[in-house]
N, CA, C and O of each residue as an XYZ file, in Angstrom:
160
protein
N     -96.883    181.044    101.361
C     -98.209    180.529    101.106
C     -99.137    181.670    100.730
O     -99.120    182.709    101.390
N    -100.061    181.487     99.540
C    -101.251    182.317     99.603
C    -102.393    181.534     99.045
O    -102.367    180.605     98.237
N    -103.403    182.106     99.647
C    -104.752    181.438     99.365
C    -105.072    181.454     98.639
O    -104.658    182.559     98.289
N    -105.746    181.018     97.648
C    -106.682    180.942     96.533
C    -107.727    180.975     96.860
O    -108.258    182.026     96.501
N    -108.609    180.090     97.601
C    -110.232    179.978     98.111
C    -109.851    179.539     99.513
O    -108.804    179.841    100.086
N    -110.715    178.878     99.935
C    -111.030    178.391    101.187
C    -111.001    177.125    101.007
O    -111.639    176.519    101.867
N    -110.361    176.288     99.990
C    -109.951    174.674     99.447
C    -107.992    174.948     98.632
O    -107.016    174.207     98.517
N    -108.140    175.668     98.447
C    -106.805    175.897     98.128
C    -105.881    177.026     98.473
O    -106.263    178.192     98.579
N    -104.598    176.609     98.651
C    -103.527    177.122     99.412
C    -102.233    177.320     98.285
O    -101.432    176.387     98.331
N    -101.931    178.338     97.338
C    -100.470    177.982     96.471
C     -99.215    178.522     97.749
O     -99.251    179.525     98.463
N     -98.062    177.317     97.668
C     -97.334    177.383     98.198
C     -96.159    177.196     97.197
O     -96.101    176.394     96.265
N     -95.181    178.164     97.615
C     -93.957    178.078     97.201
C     -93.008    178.009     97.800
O     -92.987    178.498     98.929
N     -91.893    177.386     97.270
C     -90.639    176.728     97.709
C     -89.464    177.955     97.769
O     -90.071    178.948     97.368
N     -88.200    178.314     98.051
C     -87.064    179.271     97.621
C     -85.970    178.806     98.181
O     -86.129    177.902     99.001
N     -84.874    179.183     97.960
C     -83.283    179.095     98.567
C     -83.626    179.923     99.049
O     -84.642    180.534     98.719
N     -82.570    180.331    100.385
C     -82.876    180.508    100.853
C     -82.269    182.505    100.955
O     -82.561    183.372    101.779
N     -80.928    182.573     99.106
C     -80.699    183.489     98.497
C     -81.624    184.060     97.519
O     -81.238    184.929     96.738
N     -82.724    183.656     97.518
C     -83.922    184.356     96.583
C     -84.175    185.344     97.208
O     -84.062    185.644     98.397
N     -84.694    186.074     95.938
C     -85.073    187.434     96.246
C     -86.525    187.515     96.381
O     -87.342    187.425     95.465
N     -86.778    187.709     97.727
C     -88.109    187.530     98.266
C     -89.289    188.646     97.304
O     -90.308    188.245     96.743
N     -88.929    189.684     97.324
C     -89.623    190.747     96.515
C     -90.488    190.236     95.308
O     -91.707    190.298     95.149
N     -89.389    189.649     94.408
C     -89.914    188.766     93.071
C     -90.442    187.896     93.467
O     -91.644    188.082     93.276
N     -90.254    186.902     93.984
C     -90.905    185.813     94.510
C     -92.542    186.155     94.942
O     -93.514    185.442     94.692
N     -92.535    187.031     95.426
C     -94.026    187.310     95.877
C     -94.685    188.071     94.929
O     -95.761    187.532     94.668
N     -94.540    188.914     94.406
C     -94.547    189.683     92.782
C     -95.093    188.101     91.829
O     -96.264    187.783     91.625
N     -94.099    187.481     91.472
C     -94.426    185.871     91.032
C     -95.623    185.604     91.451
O     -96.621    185.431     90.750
N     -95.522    185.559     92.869
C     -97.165    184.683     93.659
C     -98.612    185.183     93.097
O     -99.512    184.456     92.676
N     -98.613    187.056     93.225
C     -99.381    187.538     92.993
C    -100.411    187.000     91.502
O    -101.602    186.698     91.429
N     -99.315    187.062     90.449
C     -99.449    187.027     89.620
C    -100.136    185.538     88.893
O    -100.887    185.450     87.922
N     -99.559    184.446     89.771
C     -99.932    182.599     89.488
C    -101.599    183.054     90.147
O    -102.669    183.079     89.539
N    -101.363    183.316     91.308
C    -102.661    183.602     92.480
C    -103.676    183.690     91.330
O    -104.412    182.739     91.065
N    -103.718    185.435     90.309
C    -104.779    185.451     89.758
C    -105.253    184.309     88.503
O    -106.356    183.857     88.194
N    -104.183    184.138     88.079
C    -104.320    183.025     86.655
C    -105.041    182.256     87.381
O    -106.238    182.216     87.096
N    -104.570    181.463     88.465
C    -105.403    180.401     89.110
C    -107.105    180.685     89.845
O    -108.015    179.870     89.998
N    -107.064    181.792     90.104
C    -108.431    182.447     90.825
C    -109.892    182.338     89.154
O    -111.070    181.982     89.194
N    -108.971    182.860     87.860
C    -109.544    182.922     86.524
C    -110.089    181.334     86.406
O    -111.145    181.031     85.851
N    -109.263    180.482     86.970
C    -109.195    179.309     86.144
C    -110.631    178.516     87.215
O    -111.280    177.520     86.896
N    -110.794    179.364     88.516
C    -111.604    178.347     89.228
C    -113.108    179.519     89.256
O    -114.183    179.076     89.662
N    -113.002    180.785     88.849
C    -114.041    181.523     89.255
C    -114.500    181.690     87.615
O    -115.696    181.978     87.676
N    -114.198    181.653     86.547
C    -114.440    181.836     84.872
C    -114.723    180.735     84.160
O    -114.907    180.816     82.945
């Protein structure tokens, strides 16, 4: 899970052979697109 605001939460799903590293690397990256899309 990571926050976006204080109304939204992005959560992601994995097997449980994912590679956590990328996966959160991934998060970082949705996090800001989505932060652009509610603060721009």
């Amino acid at each position: 899970m990571s926050p976006i605001n204080n109304e939204v939460i992005l959560v992601s799903l994995a097997r449980h052979d994912s590679n956590l590293g990328l996966i959160l690397i991934g998060l970082d990256h949705v996090r800001e697109r989505i932060e652009k899309v509610f603060y721009h």
